[in-house]
GULUMPA-729315 format. One record per residue (C-alpha): x, y, z. Coordinates in pm, whole numbers, plus 50000, padded with zeros to 5 digits. Example, Ala and Ser with C-alpha at 12.3 -4.5 7.8 and 13.67 -1.06 7.14 Angstrom:
2
512304955050780513674989450714
END
This chain:
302
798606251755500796326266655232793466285155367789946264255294788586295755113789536302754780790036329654580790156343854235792866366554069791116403953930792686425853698790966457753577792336471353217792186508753206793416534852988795766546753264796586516853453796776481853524795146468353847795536432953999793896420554327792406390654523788996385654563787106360854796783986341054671782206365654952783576393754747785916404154975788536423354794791756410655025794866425354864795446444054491798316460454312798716488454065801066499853771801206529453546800146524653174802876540152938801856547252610804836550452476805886517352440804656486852276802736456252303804956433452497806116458552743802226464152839801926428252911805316426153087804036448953370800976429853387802096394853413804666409853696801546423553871799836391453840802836370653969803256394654265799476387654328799286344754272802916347154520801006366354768797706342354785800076314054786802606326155062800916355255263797286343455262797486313555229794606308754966794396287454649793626307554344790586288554151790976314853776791716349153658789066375553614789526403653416787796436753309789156452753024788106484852866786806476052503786086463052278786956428652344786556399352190783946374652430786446365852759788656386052652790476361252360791926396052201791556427752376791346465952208791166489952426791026526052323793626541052543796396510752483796826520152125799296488152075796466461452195795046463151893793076426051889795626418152162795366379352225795096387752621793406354152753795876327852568798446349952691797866347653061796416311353053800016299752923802016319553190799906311853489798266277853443794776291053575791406294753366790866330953206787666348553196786846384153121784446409752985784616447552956785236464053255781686482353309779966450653236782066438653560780836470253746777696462553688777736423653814779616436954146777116465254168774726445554173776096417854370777586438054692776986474654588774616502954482771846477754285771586453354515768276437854453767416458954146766206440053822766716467453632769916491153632772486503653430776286508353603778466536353400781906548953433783166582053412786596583353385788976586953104786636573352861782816566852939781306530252968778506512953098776646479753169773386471453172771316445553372767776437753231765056418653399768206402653622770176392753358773286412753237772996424252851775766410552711774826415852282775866399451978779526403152033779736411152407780286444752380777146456652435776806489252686779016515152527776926542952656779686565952557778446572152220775316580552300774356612152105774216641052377774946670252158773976665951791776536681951580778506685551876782406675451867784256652051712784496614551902786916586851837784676569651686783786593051404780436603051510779696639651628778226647252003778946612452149778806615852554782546604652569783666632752337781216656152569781876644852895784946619752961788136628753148789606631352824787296652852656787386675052957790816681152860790646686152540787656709852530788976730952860792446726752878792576720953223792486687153349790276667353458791536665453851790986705553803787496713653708786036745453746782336746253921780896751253554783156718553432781466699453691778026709053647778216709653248779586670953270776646661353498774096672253294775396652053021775796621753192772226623153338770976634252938772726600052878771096581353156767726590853063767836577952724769026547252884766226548553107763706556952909764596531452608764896503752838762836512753117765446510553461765196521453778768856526453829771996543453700775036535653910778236556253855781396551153877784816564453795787296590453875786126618653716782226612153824783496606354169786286628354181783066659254065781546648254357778046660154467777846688654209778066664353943775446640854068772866670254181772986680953777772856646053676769936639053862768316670453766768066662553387767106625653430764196643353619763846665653354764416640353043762706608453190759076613253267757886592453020757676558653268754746550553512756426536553774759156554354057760806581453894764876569453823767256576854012770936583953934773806575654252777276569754297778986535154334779066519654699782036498754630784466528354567787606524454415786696488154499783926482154236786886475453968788466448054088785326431154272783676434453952786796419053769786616390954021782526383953952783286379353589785726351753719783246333853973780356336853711782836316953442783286289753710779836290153843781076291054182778866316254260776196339854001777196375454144773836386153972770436405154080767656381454169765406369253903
END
C-alpha cells in the first residue's frame, strides 16, 4: 500500500554534482542521492548518471516508502531556459542549451518543472528556513560559482527570461579580474570557490584566515548593492564555500553591509547563513515542483 502522502522527486544541478531526493508536501526532505560530475565526458554520459539517480530515487518512493511521486523538481545552475526546457550551466561545459525537461519527462512519465537553483533556495528559504516571514530577501550561494534569488514584496523575481538573480556579476572590484562572462571585477571572479583557486592557488576547502575574511567582505559589498537597490531586509547564504568559511566569513560580510548600506530608513540588513543546511538544495528543488502543481505556494506571505 502507497502511503496517502505524496511526494515530489528534487534534483539540484551543480557544477560538481548531481543531487536527487524526495521531498514531502511538508517539506520534509525524506531520502536523496548523490553522484560526481565528470567533466570529461560528454552530454549523454551527464544525463546517464542522472536518470540512474532519478530511477534509484522513483524505486525507492515506490518500494521503501511507500509514496506516490506527483512531478520532478529541479534546480539547475544557469542559465536556463523557463522550467528548465534546455539547461546551460557554466560548470557542465557539454549542456550547452541541453533539452533537460523533455528529456526526463520521456524517461519517467512525471511532469517536469525547474528553475535555477538559487531561485529554489530562495522559495525553500523562505518557506521552512532563514526568511521565513520576510517580504523582502535575497538567498545567495557561495560555492563554486556565485548565485542568488530574490523575493520582492512576497513574490519571487523571476525576469524576462527567468534568469533573473545572477548576483555573481555584480561589479565588486572595478577593473578587477577577468570573469567568465567577459566583464572585469564580477563577485564570482572575486569571490567563488573557483576564483579562490585560481587567484590563491590553494583550494577552496583550504583557506587561509585572510582568504576567508577577503571573500566575506565581498560578498557583503555584493549584498549591499542588493540591498540598497532593492531595499531588503535579508540576505540568506548558502553554499559550501560560504558555509564551509564559517563565522569569519559572515562577521566580514556583515561588517561591510553595515558599512555599505546605510542609505535605508528602516532596520539596518542583516546578512545570515542558511537554516536548511546542506538541505536547502534539494527542498528548494522540491518547492519549484509543488509551486508548478499548485499543491502548495512554498512562498513568503503577501
Amino acid at each position: 500500500m502507497e502511503d496517502s502522502s505524496p511526494v515530489v522527486c528534487a534534483i539540484d544541478i551543480g557544477g560538481t554534482k548531481f543531487e536527487v531526493g524526495l521531498v514531502t508536501l511538508e517539506g520534509a526532505l525524506i531520502d536523496r542521492e548523490r553522484g560526481e560530475v565528470d567533466p570529461e565526458v560528454g552530454p549523454q554520459s551527464h544525463l546517464a548518471m542522472l536518470i540512474s539517480l532519478v530511477s534509484s530515487q522513483l524505486a525507492r518512493a515506490r518500494d521503501h516508502h511507500r509514496r506516490r511521486v506527483l512531478a520532478i523538481g529541479i534546480g539547475c545552475a544557469g542559465p536556463i531556459e523557463r522550467d528548465c526546457v534546455t539547461v546551460s550551466p557554466v560548470n557542465i561545459a557539454s549542456w550547452n542549451r541541453f533539452p533537460l525537461r523533455n528529456h526526463l519527462e520521456e524517461l519517467t512519465g512525471l511532469r517536469v518543472f525547474g528553475d535555477l537553483d538559487a531561485k529554489a533556495l530562495a522559495l525553500a528559504e523562505g518557506w521552512l528556513g532563514a526568511a521565513v516571514g520576510v517580504r523582502n530577501f535575497c538567498a545567495m550561494t557561495v560555492s563554486t560559482g556565485i548565485g542568488g534569488g530574490i523575493v520582492v514584496d512576497g513574490e519571487l523575481f523571476d525576469g524576462d527570461s527567468g534568469n533573473a538573480g545572477h548576483v555573481g556579476h555584480l561589479i565588486v572590484e572595478p577593473g578587477g579580474h577577468r570573469c567568465g562572462c567577459g566583464a572585469r571585477g564580477c563577485l564570482e571572479a572575486e569571490a567563488s570557490g573557483l576564483a579562490v583557486q585560481v587567484l590563491t592557488g590553494r583550494p577552496a576547502s583550504e583557506p587561509t584566515y585572510e582568504i576567508m575574511q577577503h571573500t566575506g567582505r565581498l560578498v557583503g559589498r555584493g549584498a549591499a548593492m542588493l540591498c540598497n537597490s532593492l531595499d531588503l531586509d535579508l540576505v540568506v547564504v548558502a553554499g559550501a564555500v560560504a558555509l564551509g568559511f564559517g563565522a569569519t566569513f559572515f562577521i566580514a560580510a556583515q561588517a561591510e553591509l553595515d558599512l555599505m548600506s546605510q542609505v535605508t530608513l528602516g532596520p539596518p540588513p542583516r546578512i545570515v547563513q542558511t537554516k536548511l543546511g546542506d538541505r536547502g538544495a534539494l527542498v528548494g528543488a522540491g518547492a519549484v515542483a509543488l509551486r508548478g502543481l499548485g499543491r502548495v505556494a512554498p512562498l513568503v506571505p503577501v
